[in-house]
DRENPA-3360 file (N, C-alpha, C; in nm, 2 decimals, always signed):
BEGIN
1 = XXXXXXXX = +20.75/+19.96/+7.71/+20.61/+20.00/+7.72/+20.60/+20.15/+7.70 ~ +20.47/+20.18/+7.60/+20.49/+20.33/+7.61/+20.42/+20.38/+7.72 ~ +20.46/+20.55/+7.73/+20.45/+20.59/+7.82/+20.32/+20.68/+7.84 ~ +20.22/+20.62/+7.93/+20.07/+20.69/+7.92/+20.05/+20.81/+7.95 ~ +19.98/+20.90/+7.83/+20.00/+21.01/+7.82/+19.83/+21.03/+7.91 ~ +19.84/+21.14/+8.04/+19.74/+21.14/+8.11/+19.65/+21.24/+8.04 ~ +19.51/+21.24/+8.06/+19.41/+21.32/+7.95/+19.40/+21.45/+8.03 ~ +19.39/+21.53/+7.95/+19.36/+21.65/+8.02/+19.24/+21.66/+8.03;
9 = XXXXXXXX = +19.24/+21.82/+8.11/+19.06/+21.83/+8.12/+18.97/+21.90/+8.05 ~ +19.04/+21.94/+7.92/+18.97/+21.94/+7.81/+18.91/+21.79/+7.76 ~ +19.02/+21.68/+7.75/+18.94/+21.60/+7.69/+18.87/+21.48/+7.75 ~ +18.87/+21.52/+7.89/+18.78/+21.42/+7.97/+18.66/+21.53/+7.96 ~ +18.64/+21.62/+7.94/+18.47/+21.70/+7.90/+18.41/+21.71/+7.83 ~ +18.54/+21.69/+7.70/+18.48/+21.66/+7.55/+18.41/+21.51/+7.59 ~ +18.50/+21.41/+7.68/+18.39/+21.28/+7.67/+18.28/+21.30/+7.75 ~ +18.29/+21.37/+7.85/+18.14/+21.37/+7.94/+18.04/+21.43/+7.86;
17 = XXXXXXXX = +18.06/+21.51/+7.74/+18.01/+21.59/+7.64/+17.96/+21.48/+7.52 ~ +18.00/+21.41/+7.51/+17.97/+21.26/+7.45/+17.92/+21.15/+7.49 ~ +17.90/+21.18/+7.60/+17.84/+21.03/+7.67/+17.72/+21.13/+7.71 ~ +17.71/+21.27/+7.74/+17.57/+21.37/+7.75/+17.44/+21.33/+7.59 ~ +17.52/+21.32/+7.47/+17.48/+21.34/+7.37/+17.44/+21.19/+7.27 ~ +17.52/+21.13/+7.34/+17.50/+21.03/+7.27/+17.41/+20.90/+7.27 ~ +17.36/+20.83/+7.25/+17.25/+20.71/+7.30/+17.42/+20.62/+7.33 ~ +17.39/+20.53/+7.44/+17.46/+20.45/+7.49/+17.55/+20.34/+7.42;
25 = XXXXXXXX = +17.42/+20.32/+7.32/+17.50/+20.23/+7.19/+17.56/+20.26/+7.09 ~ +17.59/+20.37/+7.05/+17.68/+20.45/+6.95/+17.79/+20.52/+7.03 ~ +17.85/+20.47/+7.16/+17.95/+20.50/+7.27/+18.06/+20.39/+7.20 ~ +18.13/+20.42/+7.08/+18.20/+20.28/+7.04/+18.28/+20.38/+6.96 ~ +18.42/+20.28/+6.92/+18.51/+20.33/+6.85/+18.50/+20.35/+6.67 ~ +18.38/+20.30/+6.67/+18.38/+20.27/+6.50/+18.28/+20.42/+6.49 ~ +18.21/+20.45/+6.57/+18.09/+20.55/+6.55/+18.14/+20.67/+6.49 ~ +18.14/+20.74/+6.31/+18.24/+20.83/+6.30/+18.23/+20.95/+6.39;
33 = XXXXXXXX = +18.14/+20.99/+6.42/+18.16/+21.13/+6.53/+18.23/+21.10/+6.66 ~ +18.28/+20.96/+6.70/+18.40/+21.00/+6.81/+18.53/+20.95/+6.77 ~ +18.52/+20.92/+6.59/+18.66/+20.84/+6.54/+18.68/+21.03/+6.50 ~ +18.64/+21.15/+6.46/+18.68/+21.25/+6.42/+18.71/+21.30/+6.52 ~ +18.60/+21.32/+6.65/+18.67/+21.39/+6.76/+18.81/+21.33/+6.83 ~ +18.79/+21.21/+6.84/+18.94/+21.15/+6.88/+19.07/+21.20/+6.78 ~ +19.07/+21.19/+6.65/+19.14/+21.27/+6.57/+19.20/+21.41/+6.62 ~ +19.10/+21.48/+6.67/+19.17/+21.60/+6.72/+19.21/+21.66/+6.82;
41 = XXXXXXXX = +19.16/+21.57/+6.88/+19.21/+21.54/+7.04/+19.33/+21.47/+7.03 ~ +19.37/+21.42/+6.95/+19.51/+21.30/+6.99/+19.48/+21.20/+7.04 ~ +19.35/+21.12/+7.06/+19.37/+21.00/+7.09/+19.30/+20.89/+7.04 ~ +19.31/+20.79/+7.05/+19.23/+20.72/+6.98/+19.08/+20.68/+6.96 ~ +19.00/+20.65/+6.90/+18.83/+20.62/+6.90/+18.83/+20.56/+7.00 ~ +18.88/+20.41/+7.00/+18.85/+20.31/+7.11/+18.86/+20.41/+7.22 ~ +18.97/+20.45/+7.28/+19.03/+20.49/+7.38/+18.87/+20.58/+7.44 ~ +18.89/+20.68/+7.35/+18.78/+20.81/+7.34/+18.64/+20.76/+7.41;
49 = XXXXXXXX = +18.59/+20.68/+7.32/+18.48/+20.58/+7.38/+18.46/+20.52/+7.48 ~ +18.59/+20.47/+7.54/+18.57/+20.38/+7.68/+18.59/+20.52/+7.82 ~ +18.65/+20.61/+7.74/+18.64/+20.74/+7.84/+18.52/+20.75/+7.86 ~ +18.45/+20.80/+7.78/+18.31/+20.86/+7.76/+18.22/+20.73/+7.87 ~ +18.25/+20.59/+7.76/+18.17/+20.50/+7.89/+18.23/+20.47/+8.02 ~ +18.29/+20.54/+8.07/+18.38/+20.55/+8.23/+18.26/+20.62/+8.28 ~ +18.17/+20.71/+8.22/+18.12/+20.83/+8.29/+17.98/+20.77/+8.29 ~ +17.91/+20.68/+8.20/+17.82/+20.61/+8.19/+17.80/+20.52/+8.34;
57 = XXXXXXXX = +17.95/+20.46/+8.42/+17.92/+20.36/+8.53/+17.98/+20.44/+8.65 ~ +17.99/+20.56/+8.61/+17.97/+20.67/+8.70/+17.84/+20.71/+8.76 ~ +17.72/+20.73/+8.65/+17.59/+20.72/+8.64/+17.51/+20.69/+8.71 ~ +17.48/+20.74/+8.83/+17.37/+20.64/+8.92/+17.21/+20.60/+8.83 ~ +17.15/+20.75/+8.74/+17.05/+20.67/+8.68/+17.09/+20.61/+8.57 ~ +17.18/+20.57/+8.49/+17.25/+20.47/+8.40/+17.25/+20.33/+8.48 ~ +17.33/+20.33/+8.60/+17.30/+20.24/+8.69/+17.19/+20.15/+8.73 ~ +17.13/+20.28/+8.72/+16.93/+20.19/+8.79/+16.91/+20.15/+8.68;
65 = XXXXXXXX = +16.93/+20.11/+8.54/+16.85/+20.07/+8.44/+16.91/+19.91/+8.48 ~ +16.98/+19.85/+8.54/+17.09/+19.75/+8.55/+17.14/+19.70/+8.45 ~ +17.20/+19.84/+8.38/+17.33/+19.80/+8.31/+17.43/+19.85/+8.34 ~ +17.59/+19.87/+8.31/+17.69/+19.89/+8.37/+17.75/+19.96/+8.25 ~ +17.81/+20.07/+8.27/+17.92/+20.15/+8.19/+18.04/+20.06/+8.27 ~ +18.18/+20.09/+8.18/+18.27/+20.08/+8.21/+18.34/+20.09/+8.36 ~ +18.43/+19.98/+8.42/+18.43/+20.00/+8.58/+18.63/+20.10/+8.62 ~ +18.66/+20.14/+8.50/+18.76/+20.17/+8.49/+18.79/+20.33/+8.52;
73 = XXXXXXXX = +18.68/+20.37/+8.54/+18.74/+20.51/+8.57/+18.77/+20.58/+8.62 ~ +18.89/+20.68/+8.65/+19.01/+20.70/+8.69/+18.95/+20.80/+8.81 ~ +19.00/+20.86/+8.89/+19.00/+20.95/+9.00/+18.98/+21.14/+8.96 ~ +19.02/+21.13/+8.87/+18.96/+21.27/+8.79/+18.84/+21.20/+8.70 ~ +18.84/+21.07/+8.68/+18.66/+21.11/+8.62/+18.58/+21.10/+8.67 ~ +18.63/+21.06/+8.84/+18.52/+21.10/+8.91/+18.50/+21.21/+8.96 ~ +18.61/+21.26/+8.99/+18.66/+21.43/+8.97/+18.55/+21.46/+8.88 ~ +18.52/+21.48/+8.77/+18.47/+21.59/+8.69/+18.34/+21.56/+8.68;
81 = XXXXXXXX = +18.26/+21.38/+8.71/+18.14/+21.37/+8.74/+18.09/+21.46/+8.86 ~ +18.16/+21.40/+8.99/+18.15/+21.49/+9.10/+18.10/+21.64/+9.02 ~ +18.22/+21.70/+8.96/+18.19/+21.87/+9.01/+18.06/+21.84/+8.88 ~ +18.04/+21.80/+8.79/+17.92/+21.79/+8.70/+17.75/+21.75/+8.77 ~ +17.77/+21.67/+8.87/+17.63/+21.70/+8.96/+17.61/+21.78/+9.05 ~ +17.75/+21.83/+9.12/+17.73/+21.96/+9.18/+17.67/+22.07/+9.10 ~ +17.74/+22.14/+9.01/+17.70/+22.21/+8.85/+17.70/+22.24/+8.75 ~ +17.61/+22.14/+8.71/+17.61/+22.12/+8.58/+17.63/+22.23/+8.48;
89 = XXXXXXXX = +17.56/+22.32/+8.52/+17.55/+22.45/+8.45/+17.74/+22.53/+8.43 ~ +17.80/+22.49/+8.51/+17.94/+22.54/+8.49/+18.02/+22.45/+8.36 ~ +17.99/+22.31/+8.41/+18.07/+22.18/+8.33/+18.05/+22.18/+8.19 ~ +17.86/+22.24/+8.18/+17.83/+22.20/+8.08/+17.90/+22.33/+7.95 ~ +17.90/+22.45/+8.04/+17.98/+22.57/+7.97/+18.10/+22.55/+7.91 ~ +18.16/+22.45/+7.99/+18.33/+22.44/+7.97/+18.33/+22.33/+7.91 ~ +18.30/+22.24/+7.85/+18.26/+22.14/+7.80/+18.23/+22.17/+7.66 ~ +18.11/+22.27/+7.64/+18.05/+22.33/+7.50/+18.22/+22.46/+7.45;
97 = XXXXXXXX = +18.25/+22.51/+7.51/+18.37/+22.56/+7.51/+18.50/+22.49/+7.45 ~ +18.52/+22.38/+7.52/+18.62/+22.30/+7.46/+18.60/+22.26/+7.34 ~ +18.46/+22.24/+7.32/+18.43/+22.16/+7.16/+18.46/+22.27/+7.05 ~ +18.41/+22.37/+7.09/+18.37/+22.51/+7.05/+18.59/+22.54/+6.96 ~ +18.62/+22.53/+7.03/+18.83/+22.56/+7.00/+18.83/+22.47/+6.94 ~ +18.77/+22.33/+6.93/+18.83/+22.25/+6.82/+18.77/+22.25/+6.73 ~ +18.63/+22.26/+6.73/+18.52/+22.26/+6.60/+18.43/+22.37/+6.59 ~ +18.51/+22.52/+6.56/+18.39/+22.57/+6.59/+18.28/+22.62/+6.46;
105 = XXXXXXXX = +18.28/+22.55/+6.39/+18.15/+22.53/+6.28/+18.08/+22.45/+6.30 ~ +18.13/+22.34/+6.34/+18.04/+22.24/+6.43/+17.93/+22.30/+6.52 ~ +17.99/+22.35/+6.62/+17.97/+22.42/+6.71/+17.86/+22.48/+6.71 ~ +17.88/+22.57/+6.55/+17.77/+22.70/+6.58/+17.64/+22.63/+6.49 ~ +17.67/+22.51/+6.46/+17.56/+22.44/+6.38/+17.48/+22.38/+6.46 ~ +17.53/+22.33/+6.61/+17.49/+22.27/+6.71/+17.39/+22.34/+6.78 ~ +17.42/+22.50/+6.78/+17.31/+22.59/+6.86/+17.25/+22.67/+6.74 ~ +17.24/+22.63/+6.64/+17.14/+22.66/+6.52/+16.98/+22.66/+6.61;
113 = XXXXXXXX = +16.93/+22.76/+6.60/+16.79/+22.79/+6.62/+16.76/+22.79/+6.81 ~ +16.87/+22.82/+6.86/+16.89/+22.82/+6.99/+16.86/+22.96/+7.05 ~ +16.74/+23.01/+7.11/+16.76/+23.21/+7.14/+16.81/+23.18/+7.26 ~ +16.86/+23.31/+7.29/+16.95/+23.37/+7.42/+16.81/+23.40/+7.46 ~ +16.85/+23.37/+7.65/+16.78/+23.44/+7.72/+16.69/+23.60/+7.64 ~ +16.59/+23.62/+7.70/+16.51/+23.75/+7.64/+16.60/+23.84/+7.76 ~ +16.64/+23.91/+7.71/+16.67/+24.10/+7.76/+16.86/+24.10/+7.77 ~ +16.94/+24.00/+7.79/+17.03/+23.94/+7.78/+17.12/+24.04/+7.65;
121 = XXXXXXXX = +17.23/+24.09/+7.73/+17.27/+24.23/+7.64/+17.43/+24.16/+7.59 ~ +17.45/+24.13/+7.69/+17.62/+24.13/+7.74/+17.67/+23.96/+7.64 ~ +17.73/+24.03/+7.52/+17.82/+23.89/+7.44/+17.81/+23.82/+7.49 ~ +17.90/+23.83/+7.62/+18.00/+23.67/+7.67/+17.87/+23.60/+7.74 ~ +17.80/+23.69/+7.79/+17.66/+23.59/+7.85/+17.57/+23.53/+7.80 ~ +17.54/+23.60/+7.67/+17.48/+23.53/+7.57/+17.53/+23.38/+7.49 ~ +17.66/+23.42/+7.46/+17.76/+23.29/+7.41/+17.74/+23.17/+7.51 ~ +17.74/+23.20/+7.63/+17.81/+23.10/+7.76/+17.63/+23.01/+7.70;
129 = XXXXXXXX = +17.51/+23.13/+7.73/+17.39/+23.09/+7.76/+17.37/+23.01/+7.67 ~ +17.41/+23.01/+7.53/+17.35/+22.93/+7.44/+17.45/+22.82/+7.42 ~ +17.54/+22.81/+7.44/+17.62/+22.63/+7.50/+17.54/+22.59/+7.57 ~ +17.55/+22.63/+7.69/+17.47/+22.58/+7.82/+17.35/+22.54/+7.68 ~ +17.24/+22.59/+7.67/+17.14/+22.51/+7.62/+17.14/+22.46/+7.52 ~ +17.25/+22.43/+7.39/+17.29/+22.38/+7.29/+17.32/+22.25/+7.41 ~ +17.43/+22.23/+7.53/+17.44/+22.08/+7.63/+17.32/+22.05/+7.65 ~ +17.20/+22.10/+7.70/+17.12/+22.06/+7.76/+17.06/+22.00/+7.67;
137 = XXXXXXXX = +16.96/+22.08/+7.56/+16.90/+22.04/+7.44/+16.99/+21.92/+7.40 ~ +17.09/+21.90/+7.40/+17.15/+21.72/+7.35/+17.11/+21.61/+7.42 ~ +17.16/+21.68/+7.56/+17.13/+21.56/+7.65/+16.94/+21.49/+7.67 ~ +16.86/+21.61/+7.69/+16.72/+21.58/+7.70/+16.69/+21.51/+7.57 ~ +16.72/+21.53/+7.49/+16.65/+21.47/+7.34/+16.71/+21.38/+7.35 ~ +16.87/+21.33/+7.34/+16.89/+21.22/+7.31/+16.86/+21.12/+7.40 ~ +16.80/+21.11/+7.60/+16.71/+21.09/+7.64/+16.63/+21.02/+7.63 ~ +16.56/+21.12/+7.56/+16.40/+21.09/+7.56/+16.38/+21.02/+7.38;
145 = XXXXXXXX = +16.53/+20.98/+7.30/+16.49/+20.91/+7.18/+16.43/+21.01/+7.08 ~ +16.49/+21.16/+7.09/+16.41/+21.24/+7.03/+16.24/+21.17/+6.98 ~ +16.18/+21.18/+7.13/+16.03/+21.17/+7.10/+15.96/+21.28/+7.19 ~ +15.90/+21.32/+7.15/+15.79/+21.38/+7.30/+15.73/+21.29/+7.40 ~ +15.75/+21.32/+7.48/+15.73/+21.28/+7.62/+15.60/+21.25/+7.63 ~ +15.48/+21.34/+7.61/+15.36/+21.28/+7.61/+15.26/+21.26/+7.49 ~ +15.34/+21.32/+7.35/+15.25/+21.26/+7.25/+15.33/+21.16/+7.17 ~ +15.48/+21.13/+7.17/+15.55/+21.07/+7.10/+15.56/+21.13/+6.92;
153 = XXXXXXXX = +15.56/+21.24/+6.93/+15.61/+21.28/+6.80/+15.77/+21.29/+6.79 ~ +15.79/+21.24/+6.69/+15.95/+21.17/+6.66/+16.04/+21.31/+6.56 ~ +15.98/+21.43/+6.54/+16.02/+21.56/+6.44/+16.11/+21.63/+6.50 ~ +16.26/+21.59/+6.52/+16.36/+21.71/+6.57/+16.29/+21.84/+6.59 ~ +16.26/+21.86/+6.44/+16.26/+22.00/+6.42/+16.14/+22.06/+6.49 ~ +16.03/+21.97/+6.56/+15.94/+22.03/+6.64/+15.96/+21.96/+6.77 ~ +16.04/+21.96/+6.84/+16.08/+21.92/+6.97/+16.15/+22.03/+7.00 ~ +16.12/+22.04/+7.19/+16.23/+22.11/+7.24/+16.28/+22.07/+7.38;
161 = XXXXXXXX = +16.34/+22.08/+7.44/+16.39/+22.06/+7.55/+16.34/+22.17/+7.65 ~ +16.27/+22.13/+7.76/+16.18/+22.23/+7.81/+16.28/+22.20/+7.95 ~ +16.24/+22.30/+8.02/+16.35/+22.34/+8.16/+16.16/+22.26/+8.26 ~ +16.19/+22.22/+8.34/+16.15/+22.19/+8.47/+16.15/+22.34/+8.53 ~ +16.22/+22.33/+8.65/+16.22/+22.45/+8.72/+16.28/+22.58/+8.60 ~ +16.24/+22.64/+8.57/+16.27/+22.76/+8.48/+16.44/+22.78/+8.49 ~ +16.50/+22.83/+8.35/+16.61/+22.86/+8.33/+16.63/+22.97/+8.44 ~ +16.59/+23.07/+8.41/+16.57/+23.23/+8.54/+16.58/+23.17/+8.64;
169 = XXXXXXXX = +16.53/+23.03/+8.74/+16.51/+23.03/+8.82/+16.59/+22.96/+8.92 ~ +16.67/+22.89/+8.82/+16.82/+22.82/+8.88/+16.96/+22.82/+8.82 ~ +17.05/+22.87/+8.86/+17.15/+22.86/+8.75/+17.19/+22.74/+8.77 ~ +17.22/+22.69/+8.84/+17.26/+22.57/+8.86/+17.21/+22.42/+8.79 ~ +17.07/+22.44/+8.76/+17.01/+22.36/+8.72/+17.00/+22.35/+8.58 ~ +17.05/+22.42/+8.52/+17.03/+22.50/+8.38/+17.10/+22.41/+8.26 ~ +17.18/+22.31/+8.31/+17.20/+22.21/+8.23/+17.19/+22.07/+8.29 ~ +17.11/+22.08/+8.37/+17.08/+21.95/+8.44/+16.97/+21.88/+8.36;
177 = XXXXXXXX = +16.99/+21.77/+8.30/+16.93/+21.69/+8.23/+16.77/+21.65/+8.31 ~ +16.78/+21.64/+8.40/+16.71/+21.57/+8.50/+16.58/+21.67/+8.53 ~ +16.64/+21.79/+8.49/+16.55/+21.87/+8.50/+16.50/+21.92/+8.38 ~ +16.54/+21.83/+8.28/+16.44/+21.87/+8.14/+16.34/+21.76/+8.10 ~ +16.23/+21.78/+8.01/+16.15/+21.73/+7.93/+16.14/+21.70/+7.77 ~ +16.16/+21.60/+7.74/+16.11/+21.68/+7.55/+16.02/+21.66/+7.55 ~ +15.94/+21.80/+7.52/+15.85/+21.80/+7.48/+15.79/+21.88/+7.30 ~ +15.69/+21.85/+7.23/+15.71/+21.92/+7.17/+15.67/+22.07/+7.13;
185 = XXXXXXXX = +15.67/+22.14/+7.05/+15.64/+22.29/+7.05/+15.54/+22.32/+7.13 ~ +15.39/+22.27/+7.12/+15.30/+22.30/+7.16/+15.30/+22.31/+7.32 ~ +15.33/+22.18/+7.37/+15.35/+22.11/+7.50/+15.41/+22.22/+7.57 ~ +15.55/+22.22/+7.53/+15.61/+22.30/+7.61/+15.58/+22.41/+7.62 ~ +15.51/+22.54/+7.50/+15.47/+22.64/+7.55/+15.35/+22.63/+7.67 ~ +15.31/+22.49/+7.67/+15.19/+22.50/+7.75/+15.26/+22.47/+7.89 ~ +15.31/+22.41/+7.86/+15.41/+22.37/+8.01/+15.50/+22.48/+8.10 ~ +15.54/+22.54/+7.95/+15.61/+22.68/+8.01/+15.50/+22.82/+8.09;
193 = XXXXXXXX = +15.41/+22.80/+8.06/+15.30/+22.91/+8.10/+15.24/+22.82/+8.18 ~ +15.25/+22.69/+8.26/+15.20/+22.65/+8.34/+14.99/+22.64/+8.33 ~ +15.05/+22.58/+8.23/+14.88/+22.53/+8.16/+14.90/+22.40/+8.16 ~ +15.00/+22.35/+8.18/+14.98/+22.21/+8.22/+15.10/+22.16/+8.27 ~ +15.10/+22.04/+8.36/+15.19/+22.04/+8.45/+15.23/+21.86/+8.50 ~ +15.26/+21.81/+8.57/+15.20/+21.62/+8.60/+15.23/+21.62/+8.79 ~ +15.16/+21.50/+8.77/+15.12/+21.49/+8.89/+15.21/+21.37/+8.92 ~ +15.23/+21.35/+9.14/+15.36/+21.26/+9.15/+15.40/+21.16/+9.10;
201 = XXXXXXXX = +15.27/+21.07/+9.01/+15.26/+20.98/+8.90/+15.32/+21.02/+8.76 ~ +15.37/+21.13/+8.73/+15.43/+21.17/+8.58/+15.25/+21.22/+8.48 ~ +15.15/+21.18/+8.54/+15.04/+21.20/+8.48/+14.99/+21.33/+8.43 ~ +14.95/+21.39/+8.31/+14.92/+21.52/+8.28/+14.85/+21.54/+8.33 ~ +14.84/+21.68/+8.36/+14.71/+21.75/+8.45/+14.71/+21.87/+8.37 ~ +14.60/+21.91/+8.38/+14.55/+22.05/+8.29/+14.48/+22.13/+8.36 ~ +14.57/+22.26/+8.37/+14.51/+22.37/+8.44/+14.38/+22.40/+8.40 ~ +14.25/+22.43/+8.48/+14.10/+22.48/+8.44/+14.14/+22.65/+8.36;
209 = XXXXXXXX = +14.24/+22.68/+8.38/+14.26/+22.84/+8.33/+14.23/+22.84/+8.16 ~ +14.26/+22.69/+8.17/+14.29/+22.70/+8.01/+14.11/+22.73/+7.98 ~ +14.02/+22.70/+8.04/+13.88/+22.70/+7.99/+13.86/+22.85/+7.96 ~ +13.88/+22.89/+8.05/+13.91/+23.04/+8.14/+13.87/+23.14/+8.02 ~ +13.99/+23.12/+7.95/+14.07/+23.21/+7.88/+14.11/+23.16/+7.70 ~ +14.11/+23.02/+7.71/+14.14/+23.01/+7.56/+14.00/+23.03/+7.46 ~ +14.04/+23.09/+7.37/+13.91/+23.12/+7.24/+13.90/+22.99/+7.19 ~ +14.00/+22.94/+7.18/+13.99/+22.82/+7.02/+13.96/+22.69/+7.09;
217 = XXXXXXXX = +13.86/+22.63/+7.12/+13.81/+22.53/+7.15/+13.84/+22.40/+7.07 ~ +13.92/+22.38/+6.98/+14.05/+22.26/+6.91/+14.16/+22.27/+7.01 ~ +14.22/+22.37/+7.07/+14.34/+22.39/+7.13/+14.28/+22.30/+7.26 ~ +14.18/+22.38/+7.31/+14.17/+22.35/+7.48/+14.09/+22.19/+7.45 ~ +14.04/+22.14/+7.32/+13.97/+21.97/+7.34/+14.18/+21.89/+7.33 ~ +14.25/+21.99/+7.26/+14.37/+21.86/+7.24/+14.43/+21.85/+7.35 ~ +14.43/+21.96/+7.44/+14.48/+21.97/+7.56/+14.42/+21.88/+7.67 ~ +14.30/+21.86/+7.66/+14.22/+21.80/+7.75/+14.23/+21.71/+7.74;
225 = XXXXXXXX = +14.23/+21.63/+7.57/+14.28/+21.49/+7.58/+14.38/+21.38/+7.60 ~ +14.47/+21.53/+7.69/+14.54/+21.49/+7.78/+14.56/+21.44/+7.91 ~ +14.49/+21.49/+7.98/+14.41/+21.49/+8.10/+14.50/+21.33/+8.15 ~ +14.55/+21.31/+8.24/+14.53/+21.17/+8.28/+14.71/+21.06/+8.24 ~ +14.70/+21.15/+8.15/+14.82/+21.08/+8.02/+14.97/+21.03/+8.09 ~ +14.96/+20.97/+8.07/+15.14/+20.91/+8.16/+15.26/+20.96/+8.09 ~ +15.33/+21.05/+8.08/+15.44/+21.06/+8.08/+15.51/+20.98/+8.04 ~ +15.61/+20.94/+7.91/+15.71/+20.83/+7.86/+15.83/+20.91/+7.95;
233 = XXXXXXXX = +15.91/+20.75/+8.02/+15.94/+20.84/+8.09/+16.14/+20.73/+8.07 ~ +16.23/+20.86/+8.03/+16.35/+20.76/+7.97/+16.40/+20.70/+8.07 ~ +16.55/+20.61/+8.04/+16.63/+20.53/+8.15/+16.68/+20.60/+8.18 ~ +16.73/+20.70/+8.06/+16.87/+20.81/+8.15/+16.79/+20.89/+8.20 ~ +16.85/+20.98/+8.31/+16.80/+21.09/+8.31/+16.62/+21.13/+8.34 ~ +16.59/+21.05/+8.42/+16.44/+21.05/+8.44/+16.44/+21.19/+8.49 ~ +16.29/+21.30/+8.48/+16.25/+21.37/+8.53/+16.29/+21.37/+8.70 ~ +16.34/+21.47/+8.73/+16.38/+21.46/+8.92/+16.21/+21.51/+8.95;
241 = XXXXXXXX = +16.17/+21.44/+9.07/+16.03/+21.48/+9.13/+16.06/+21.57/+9.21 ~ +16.12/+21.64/+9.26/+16.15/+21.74/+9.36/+16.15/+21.82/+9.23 ~ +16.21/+21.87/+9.12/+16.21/+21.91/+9.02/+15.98/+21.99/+8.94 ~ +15.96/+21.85/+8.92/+15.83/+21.84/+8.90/+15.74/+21.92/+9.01 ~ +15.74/+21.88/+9.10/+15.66/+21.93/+9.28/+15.67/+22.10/+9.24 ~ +15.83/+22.09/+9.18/+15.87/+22.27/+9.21/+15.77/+22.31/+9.09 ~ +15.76/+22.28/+8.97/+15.67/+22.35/+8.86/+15.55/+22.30/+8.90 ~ +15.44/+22.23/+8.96/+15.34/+22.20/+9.01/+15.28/+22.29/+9.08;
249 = XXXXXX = +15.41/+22.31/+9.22/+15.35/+22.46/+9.29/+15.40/+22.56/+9.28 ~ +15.47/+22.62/+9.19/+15.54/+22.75/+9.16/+15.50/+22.84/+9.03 ~ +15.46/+22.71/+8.90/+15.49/+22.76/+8.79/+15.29/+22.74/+8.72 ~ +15.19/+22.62/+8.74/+15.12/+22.53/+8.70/+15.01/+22.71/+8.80 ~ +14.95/+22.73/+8.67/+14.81/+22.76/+8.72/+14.66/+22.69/+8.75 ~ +14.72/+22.62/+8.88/+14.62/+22.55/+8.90/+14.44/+22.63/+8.95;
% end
């Protein structure tokens, strides 16, 4: 019998980094983006894949949808789920890191159009910051089926992964899935300036500030025809309401 070569923890993060990124059904050995990453890792696709779905039946909200990831996984993957809901924002650095030493063209293609924090001086913090949100931005979009959350526009390229409680305002939270939205361009700047916000129902609500203050009366009717609007809301990874409550009363100019 050969002798089972135990995974490090490089490549149990490259899979939690894969099962972050990937829709559930392209978690398979044929799918070529984990037949190449397995390649360089030394292990097999199959193998690679059923890692990745170990972390899937790790998943409590993967769980609630009642389906089941794989029941096989080992005591370090729950090890590395553990320390990954404690902080994400550490996992998700060391994780984009590892990818980063084996592919790093990949890599920097991944955080294409990604800005560093504003005022943010110092290299290594800038680097760390934009993994961190190169993880996050994967995980939220692939989610939410790259669509927006409340208008359903389906354009990568105008989607973004909006933070819940503000980046600034948690580190911890900072790659927590749970605490993102896709939403697209517009949305989120509006969301980020707390011009609009949902209520314990996921329902949009629209600050009166917007009357207030905006000139362009197209901007403040599309906004308004919001008003009311339910939130699409994914299996993975649903919005956390303690999350929402915090941008409601912290961030939402009501």
């Amino acid at each position: 019998m050969a002798e089972r070569i135990p995974w490090t923890r490089d490549q149990q993060l490259l899979a939690l980094r894969l099962y972050m990124r990937l829709p559930f059904g392209r978690l398979h050995g044929r799918n070529p983006e984990i037949i190449a990453l397995a390649r360089c890792v030394g292990r097999t696709a199959n193998a690679l894949a059923m890692k990745a779905c170990n972390f899937a039946g790790l998943d409590p909200q993967f769980r609630a949808t009642n389906r089941r990831g794989l029941s096989g996984a080992s005591d370090a993957d729950r090890a590395i789920w553990s320390e990954f809901a404690g902080n994400p924002e550490q996992l998700a650095a060391e994780a984009e890191e590892a990818f980063a030493r084996l592919d790093p063209a990949q890599a920097a293609r991944d955080e294409t159009g990604i800005r560093p924090p504003a005022g943010e001086t110092d290299v290594a913090r800038i680097v760390r910051a934009r993994r961190v949100q190169s993880f996050f931005r994967a995980a939220v979009l692939t989610s939410y089926d790259f669509r927006c959350a409340v208008s359903g526009l389906a354009v990568p390229e105008l989607l973004v992964a909006s933070h819940i409680i503000p980046w600034s305002t948690s580190v911890e939270r900072r790659a927590d899935p749970r605490n993102g939205l896709c939403l697209n361009a517009l949305f989120d700047r509006a969301f980020d300036r707390g011009l609009m916000t949902f209520d314990n129902d996921l329902r949009v609500i629209v600050s009166p500030r917007l009357h207030r203050t905006a000139s362009d009366a197209r901007l403040t009717c599309s906004l308004d025809r919001l008003r009311g609007q339910s939130l699409s809301v994914p299996d993975r990874f649903p919005p956390d309401p303690g999350a929402i409550k915090f941008h409601r009363k912290h961030i939402f100019q009501g």
